[in-house]
N, C-alpha and C positions, 0 to 999 in steps of 0.2 A: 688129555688136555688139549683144547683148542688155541694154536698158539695165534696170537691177534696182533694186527697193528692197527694204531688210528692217527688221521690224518686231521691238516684241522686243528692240533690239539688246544689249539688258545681259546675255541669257540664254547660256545655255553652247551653244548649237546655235545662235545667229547669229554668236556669237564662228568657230567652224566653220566654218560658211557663208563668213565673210569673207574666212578661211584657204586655201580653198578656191577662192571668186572670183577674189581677186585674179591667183592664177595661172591664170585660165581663158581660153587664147588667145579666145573669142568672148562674154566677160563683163564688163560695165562696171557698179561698184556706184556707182548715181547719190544713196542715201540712207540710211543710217541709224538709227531711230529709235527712243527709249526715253522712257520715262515718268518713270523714275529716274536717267538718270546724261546728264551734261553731258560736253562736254570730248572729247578723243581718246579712240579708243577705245583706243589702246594702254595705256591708264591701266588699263582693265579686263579686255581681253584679251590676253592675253603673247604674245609672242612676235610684235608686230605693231609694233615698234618697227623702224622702218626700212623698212615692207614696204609700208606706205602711212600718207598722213595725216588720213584719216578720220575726222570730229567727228560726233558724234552731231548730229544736226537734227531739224525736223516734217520727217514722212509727205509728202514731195509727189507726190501721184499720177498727177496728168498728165504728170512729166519720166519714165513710165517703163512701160513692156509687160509687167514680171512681178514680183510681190511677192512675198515669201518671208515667211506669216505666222508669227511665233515669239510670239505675245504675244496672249491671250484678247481681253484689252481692247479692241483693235484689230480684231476681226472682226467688230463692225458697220460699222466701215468701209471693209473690203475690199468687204463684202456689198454696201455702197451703191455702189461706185464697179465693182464688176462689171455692176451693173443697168445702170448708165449708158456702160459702154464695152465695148462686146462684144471690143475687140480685146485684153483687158486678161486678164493670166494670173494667179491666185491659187495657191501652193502652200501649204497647211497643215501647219504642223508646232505648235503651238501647245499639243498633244495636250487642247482645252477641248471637241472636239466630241463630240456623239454620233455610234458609227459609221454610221448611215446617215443620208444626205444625198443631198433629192434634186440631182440632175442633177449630182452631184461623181462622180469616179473615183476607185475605189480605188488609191494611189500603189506597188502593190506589182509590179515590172518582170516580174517572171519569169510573171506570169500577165498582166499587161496592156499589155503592149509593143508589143502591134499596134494595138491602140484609141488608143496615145498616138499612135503616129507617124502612124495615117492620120486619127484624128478630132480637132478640135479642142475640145476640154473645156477650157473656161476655167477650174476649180477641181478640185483635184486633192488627197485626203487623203493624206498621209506616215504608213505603218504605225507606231504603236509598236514602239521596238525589240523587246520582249518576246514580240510577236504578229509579228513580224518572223522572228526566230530560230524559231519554231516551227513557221510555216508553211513557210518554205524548205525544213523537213524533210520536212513531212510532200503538201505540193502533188502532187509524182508518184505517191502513191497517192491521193488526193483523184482528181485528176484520169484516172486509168484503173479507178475505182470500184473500187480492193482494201479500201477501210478497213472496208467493211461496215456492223455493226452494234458493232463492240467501242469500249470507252473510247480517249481519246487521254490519256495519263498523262503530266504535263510533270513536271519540278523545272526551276527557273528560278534561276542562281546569279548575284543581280542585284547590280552596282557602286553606284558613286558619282554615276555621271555625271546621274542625274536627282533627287538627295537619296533613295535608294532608297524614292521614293513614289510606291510602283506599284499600279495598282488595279485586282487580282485579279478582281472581276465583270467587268469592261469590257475586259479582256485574254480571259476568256472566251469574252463575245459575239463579240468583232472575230473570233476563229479559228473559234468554229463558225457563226459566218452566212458566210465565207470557205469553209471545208468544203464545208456545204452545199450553197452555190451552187455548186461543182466538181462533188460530189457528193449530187444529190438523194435519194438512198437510204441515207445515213447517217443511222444512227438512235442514234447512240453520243452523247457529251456530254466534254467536258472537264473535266478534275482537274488541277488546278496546285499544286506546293506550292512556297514559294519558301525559298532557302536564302542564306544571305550570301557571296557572291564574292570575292575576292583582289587583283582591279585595279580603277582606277579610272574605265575606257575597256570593258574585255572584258565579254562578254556570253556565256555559259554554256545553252543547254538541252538534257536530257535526256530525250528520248522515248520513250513505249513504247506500243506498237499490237499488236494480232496479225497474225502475218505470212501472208502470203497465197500465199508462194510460198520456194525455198530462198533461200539469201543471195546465191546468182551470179545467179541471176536478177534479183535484186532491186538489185544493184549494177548489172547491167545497164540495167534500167530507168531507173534514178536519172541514170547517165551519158548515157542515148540524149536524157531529159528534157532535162538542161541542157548537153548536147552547144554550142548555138551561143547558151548566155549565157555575158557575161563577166566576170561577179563569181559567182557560186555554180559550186562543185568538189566533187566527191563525191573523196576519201582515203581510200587502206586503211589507215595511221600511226593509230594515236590523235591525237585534236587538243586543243589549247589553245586560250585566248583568248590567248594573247600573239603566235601565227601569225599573227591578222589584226588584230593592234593600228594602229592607223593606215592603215588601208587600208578600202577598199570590198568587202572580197571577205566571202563569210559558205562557211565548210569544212563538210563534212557527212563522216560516220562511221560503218556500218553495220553490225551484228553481230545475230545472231541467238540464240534460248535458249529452249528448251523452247514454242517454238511463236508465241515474242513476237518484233518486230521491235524493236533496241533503235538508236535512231539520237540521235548528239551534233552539237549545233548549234554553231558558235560564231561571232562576231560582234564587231567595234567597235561599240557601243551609238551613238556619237557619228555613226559617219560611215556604214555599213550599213544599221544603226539610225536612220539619223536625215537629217543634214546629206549626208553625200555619198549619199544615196538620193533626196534632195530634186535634187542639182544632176543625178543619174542621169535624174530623171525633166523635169529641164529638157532639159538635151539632146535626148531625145526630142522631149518637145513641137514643141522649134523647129528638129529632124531636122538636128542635131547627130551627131558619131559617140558611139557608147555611151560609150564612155573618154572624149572629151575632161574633160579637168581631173581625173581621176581615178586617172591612172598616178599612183600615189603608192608611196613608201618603206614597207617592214614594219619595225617598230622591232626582233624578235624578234633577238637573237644568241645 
């Protein structure tokens, strides 16, 4: 068993995480901890009544090998207590950093799943959901150099789930220093404009690139790419956010037009986005199978 703490624990993405743990055959949450709220956590997060009994407490970091940071406050003392235990695992989700950090790994599975499972990186950043959904889309031509030199053009139709306070620069950076390092020879920039979404969970983006090739090929592509991951799926259906409400998966949607590639993301903000991307990349770490704890229910009917 992976004995865990989480920090944070008042925020919507530990509530998550709890949700998440408790059903995880090789997960044991030993801690926790908030700044702000005392008591059960059932008090604060629903649906946790009966499912454990869980009081918020202090951060004890020696009862535990991997913390789950959900809480800014708290990340000088992740930072200190990594210094001091090399065997000790940080995951950030916190979203208070700046994206480059040394000697962290970027937490996004579909481009670093092989670094997780063979190297041992004690700290590891959780993509914003926003640079999340967009990257998913656009990684298979990052990664076989088609994007070139053209704009990457998002609309982002963003929820609830983080008080829709999302910071347009820093959503930017994260996708094109991500880009770039795919692809050294883009020389294009990002446009995002954000628009207001419909659910409280779903996560929405819109991309446009020029395309580089016709749309079978490029479907092609996309499926060969995420052929043997288990959460991203290229559909010819139009998609929603309510298809992958409550799950881990993120759907991708291809269509072409007048020489643009026009490709729709869509995502659970909470758990793709977030929380169940965090437990996607525990697993790895500690060479778990990719699903444990993650077969979950689609709400959609």
């Amino acid at each position: 068993m992976i004995d865990i703490g989480i920090t944070g624990g008042e925020t919507k993405i530990a509530g998550e995480l709890v949700r998440l743990l408790i059903n995880h055959p090789d997960a044991s949450v030993k801690w926790v901890s908030s700044h702000t709220e005392h008591g059960k956590l059932s008090r604060v997060h629903k649906g946790l009544t009966g499912e454990c009994d869980l009081e918020f407490s202090e951060p004890l970091i020696d009862e535990v090998e991997l913390i789950f940071n959900c809480d800014s406050y708290d990340s000088p003392l992740c930072d200190e207590a990594l210094a001091t235990n090399d065997k000790l695992r940080v995951i950030e989700l916190s979203r208070s950093y700046g994206f480059v950090e040394g000697g962290a790994m970027y937490g996004l599975c579909e481009i670093n799943r092989k670094f997780m499972v063979h190297d041992c990186y004690g700290y590891v950043l959780i993509p914003s959901a926003e640079a999340m959904a967009v990257l998913l889309a656009i990684v298979p031509l990052a990664s076989n150099q088609l994007l070139k030199g053209g704009d990457i053009n998002v609309t982002v139709y963003f929820n609830n789930c983080f008080n829709n306070n999302i910071n347009i620069n820093s959503i930017k950076h994260e996708i094109l220093a991500v880009t770039k390092a795919l692809d050294s020879d883009f020389t294009g920039t990002v446009n995002i404009k954000q628009e207001s979404g419909t659910t409280t969970r779903g996560l929405m983006a819109n991309i446009e690139v020029e395309a580089q090739a016709d749309i079978e090929s490029l479907n092609d592509l996309y499926n060969k790419y995420y052929e043997d991951h288990n959460f991203t799926f290229v559909v010819n259906q139009k998609v929603d956010d309510a298809d992958v409400t409550n799950t881990n998966k993120c759907l991708l949607n291809l269509s072409t037009n007048d020489g643009r590639l026009h490709i729709t993301s869509v995502i659970d903000a909470l758990l793709k986005g977030s929380a169940g991307n965090a437990v996607h990349v525990m697993n790895l770490l500690f060479g778990l199978h990719e699903k444990a704890g993650l077969a979950l229910k689609a709400q959609v009917f």
